[in-house]
N, CA, C and O atoms as a Tinker XYZ file with bonds, in Angstrom:
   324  protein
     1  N      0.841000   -1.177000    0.000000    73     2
     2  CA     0.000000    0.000000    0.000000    64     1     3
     3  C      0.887000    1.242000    0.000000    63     2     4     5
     4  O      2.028000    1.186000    0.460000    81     3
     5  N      0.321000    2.483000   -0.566000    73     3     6
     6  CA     1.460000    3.375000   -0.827000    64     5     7
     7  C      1.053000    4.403000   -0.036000    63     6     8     9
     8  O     -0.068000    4.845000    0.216000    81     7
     9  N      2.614000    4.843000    0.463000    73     7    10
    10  CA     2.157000    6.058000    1.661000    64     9    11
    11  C      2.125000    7.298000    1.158000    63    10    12    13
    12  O      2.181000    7.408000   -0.067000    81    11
    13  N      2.029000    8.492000    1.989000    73    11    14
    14  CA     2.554000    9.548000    1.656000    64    13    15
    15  C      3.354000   10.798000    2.530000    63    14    16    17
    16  O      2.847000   11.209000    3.573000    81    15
    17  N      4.238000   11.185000    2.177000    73    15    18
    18  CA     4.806000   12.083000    3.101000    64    17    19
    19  C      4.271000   13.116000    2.634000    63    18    20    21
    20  O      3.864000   13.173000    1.474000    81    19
    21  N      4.162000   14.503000    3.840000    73    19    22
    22  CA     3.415000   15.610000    4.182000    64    21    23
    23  C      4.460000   16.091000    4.762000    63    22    24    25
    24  O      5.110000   15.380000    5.529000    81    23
    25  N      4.834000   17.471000    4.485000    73    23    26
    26  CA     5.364000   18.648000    4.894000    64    25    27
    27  C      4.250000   19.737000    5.909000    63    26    28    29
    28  O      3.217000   20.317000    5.576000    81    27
    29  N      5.013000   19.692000    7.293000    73    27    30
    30  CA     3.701000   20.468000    7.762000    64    29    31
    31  C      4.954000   21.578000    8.568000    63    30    32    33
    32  O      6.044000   21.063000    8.817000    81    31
    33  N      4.742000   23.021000    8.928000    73    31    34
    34  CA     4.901000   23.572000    9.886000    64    33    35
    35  C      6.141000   22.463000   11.367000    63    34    36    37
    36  O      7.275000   22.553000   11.837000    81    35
    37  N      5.094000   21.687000   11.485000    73    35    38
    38  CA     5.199000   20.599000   12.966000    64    37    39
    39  C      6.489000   19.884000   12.393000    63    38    40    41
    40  O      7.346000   19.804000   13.273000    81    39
    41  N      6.965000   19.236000   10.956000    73    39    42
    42  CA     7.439000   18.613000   10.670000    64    41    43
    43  C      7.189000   17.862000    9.725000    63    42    44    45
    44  O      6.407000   18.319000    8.890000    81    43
    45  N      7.643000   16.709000    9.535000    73    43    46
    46  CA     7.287000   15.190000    7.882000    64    45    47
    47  C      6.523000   14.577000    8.653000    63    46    48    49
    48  O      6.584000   14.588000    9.883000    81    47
    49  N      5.831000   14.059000    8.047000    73    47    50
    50  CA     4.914000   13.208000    8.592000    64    49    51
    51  C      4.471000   12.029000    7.300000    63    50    52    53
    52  O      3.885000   12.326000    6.259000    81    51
    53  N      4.858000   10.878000    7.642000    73    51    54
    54  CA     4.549000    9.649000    6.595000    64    53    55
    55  C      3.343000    9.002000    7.052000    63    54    56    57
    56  O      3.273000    8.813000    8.267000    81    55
    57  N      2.132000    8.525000    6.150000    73    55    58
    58  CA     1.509000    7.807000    6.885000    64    57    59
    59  C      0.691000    7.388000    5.430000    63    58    60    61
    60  O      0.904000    7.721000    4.265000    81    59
    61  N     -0.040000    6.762000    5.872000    73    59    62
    62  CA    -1.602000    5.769000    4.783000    64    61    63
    63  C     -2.368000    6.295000    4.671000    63    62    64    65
    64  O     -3.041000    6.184000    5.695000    81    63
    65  N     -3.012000    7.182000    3.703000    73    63    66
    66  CA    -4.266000    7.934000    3.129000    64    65    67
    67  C     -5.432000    7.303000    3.854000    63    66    68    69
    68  O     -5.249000    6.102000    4.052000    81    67
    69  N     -6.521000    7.750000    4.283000    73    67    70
    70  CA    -7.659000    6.875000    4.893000    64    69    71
    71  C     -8.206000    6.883000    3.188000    63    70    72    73
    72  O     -7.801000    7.549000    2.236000    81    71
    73  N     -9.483000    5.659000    3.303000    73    71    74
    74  CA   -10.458000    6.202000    1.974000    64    73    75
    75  C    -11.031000    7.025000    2.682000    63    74    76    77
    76  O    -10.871000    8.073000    2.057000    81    75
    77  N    -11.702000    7.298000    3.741000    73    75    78
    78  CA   -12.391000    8.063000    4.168000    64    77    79
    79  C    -13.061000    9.576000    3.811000    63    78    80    81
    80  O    -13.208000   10.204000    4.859000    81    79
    81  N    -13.315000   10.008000    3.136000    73    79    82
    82  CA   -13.512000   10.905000    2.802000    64    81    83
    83  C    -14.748000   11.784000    2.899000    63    82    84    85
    84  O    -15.412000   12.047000    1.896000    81    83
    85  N    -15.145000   12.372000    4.472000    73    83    86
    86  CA   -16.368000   12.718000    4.949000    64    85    87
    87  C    -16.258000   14.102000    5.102000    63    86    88    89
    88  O    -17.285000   14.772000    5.212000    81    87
    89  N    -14.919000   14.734000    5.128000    73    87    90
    90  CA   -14.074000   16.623000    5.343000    64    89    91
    91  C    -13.427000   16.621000    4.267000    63    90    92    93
    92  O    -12.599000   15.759000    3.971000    81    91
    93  N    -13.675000   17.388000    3.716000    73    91    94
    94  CA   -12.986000   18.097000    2.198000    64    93    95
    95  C    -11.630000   19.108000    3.229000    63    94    96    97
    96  O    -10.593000   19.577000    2.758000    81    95
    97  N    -12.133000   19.200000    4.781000    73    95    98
    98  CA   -10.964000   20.297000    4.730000    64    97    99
    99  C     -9.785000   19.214000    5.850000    63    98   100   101
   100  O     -8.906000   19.760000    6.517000    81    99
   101  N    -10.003000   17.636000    5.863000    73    99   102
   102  CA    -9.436000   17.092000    6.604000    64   101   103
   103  C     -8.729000   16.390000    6.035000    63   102   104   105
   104  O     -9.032000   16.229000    4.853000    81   103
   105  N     -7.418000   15.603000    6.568000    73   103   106
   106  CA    -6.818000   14.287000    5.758000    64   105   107
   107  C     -6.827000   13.758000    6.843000    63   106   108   109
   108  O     -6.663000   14.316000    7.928000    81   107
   109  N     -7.050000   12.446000    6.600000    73   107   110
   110  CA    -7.267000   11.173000    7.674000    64   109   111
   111  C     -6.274000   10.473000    7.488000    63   110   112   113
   112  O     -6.033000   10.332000    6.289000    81   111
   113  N     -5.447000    9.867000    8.294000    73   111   114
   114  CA    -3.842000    9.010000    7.998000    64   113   115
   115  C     -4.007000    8.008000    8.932000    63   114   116   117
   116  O     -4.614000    8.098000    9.999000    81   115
   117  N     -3.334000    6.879000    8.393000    73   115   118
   118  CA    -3.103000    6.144000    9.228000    64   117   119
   119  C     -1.530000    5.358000    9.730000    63   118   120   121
   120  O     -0.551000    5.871000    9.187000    81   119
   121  N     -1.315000    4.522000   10.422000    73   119   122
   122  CA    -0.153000    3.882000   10.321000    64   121   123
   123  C      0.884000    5.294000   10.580000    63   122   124   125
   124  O      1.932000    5.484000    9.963000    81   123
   125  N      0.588000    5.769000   11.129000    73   123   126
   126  CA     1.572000    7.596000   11.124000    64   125   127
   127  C      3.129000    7.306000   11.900000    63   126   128   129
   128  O      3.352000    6.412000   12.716000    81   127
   129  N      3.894000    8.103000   11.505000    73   127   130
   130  CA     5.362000    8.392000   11.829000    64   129   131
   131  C      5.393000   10.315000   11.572000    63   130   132   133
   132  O      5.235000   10.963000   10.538000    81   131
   133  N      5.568000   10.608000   12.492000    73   131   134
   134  CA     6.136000   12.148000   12.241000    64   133   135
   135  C      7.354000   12.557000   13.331000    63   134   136   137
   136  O      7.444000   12.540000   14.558000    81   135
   137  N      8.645000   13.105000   11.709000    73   135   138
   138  CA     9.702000   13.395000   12.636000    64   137   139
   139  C      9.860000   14.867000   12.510000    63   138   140   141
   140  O     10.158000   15.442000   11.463000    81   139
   141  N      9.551000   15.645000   14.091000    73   139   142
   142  CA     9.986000   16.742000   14.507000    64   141   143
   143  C     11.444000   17.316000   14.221000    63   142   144   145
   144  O     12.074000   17.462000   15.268000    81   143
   145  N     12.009000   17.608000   13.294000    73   143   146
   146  CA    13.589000   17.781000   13.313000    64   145   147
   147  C     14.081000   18.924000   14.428000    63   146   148   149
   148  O     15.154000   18.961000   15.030000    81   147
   149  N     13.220000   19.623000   14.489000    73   147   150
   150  CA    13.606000   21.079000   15.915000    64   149   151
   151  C     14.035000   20.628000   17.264000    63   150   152   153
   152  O     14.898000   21.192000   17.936000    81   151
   153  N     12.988000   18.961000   17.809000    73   151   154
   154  CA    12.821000   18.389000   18.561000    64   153   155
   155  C     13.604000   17.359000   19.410000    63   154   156   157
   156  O     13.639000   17.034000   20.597000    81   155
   157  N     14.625000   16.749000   17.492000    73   155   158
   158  CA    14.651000   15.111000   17.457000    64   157   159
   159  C     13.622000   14.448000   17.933000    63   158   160   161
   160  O     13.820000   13.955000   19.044000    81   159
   161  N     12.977000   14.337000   17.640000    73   159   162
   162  CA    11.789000   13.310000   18.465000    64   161   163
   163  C     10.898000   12.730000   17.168000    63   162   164   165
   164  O     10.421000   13.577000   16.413000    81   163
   165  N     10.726000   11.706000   16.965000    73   163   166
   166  CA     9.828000   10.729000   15.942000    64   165   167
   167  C      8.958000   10.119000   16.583000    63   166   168   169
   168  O      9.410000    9.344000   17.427000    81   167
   169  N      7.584000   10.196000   16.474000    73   167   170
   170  CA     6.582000    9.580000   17.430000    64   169   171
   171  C      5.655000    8.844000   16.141000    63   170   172   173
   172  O      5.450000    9.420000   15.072000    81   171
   173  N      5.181000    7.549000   16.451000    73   171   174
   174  CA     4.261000    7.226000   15.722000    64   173   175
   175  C      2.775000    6.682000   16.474000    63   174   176   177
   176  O      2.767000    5.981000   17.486000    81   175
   177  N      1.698000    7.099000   15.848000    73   175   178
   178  CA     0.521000    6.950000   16.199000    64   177   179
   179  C      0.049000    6.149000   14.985000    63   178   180   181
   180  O      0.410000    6.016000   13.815000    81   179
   181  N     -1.196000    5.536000   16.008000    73   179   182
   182  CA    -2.163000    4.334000   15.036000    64   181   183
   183  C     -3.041000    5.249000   13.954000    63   182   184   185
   184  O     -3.299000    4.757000   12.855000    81   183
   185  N     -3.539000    6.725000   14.324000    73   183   186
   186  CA    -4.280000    7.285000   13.747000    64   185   187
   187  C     -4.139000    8.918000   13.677000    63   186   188   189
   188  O     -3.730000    9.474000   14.696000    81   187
   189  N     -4.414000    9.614000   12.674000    73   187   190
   190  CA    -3.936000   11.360000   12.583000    64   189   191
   191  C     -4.545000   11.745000   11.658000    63   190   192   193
   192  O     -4.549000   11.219000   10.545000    81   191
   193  N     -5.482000   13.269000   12.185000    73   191   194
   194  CA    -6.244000   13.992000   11.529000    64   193   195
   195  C     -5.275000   15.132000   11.206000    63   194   196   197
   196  O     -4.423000   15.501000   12.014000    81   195
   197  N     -5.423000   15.628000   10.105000    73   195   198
   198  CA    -4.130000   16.669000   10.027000    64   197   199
   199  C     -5.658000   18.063000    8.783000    63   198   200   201
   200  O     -6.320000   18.111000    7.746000    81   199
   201  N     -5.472000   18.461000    9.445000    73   199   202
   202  CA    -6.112000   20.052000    8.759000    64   201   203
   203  C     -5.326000   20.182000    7.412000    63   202   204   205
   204  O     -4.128000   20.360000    7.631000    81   203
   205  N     -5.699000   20.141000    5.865000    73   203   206
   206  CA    -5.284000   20.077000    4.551000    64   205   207
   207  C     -4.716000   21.630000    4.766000    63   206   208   209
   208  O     -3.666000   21.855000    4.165000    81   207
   209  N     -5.214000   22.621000    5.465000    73   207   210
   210  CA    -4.215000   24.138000    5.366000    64   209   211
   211  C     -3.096000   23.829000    6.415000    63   210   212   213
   212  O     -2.395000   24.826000    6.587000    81   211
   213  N     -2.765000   22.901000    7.066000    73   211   214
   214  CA    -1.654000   22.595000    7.325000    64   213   215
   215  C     -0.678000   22.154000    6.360000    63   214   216   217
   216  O      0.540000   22.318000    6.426000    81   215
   217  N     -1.128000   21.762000    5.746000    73   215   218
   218  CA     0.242000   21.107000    4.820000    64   217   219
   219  C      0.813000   21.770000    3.828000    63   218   220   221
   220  O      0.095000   22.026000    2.862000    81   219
   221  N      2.252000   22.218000    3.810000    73   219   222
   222  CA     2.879000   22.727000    3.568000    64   221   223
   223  C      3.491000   22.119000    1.548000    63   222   224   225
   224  O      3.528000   22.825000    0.541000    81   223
   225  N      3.842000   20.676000    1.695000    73   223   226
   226  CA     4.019000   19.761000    0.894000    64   225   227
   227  C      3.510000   18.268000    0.495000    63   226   228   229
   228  O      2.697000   17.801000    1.293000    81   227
   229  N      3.781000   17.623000   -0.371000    73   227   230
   230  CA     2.967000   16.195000   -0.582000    64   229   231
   231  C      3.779000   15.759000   -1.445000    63   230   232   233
   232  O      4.187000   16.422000   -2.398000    81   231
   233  N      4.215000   14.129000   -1.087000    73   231   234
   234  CA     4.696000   13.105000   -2.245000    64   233   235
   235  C      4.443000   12.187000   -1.885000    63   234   236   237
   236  O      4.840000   11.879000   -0.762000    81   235
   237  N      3.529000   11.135000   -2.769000    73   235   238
   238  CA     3.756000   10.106000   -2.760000    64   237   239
   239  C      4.679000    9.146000   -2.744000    63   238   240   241
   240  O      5.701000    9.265000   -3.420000    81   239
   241  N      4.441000    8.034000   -1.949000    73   239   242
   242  CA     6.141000    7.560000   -1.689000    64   241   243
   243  C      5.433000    5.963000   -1.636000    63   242   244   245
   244  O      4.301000    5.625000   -1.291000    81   243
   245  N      6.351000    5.320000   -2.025000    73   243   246
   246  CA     6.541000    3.645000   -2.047000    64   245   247
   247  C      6.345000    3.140000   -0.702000    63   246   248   249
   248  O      6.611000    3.902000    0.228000    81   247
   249  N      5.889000    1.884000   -0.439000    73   247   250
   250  CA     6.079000    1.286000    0.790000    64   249   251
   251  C      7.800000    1.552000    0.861000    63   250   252   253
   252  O      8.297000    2.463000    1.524000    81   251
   253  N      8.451000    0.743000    0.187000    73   251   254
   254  CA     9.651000    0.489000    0.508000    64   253   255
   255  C     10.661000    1.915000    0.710000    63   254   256   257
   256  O     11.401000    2.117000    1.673000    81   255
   257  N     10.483000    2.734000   -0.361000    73   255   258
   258  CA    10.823000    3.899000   -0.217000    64   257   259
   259  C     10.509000    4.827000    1.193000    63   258   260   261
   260  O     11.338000    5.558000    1.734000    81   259
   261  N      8.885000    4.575000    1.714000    73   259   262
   262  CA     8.609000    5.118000    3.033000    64   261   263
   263  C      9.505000    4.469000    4.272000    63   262   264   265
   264  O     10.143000    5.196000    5.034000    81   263
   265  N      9.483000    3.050000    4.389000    73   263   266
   266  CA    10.439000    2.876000    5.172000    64   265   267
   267  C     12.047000    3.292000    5.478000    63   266   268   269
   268  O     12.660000    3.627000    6.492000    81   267
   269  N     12.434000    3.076000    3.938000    73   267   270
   270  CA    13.668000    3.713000    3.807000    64   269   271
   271  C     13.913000    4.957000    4.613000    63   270   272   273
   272  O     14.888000    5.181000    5.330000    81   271
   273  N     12.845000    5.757000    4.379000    73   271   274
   274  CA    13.152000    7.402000    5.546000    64   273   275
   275  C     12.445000    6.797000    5.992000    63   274   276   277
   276  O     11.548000    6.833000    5.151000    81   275
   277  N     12.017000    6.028000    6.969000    73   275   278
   278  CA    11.503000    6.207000    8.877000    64   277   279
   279  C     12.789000    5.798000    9.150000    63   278   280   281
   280  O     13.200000    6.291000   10.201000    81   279
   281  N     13.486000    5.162000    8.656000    73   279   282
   282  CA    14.895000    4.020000    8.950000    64   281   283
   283  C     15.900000    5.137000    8.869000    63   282   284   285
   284  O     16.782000    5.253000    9.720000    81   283
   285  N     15.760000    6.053000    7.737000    73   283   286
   286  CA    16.785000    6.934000    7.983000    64   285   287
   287  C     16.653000    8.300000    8.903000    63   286   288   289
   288  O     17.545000    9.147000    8.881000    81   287
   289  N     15.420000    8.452000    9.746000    73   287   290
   290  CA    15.268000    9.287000   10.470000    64   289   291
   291  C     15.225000    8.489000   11.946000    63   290   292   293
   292  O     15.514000    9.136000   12.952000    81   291
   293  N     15.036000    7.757000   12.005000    73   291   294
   294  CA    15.521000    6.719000   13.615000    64   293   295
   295  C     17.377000    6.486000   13.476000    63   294   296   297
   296  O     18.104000    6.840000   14.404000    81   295
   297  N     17.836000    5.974000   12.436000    73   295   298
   298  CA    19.420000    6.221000   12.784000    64   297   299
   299  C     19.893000    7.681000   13.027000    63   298   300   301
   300  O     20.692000    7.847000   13.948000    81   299
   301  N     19.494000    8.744000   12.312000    73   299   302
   302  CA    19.691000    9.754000   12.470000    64   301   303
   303  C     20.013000   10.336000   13.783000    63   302   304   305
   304  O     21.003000   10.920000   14.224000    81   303
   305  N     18.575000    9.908000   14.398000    73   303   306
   306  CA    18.058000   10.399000   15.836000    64   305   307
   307  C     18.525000    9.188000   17.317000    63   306   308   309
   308  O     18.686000    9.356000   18.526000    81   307
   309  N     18.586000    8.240000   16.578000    73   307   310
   310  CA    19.035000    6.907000   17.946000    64   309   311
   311  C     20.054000    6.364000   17.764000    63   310   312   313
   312  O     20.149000    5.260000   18.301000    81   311
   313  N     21.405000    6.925000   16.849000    73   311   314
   314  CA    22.555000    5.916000   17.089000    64   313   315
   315  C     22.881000    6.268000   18.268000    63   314   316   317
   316  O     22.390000    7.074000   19.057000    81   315
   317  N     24.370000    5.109000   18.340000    73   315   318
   318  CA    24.634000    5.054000   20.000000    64   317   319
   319  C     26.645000    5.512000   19.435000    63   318   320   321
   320  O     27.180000    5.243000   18.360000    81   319
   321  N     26.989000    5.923000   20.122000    73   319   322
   322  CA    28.409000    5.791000   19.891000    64   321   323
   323  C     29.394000    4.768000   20.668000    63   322   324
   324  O     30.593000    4.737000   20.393000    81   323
């Protein structure tokens, strides 16, 4: 299933399009990862309503490709020395 990353203000945020489609002014996500870069902090939730005038950017992205950046934003943020 193909994700999508979102550019917001807050940060990236990757997650699964809902079908849902009941707010023209909402996006419904699921499966969510959003990394704060100001923060370091990557939190993922089961579910995220995000306001469409929040979003800054949009790309569709591959399963495999989406993992690729959660993977490269957890080494980023959790290596150990």
């Amino acid at each position: 299933m193909n994700k999508i990353l979102l550019i917001t203000a807050a940060g990236y945020i990757v997650g699964i399009e809902s079908l849902d489609k009941e707010d023209d002014h909402i996006l419904k996500l699921h499966d969510v990862y959003i990394n704060n870069p100001t923060q370091r902090l990557i939190d993922h939730f089961e579910s995220l309503e995000i306001a469409k005038k929040q979003i800054i950017g949009h790309k569709k992205l591959s399963t495999l490709d989406a993992q690729n950046l959660i993977s490269r934003w957890e080494a980023n943020y959790f290596t150990t020395s």
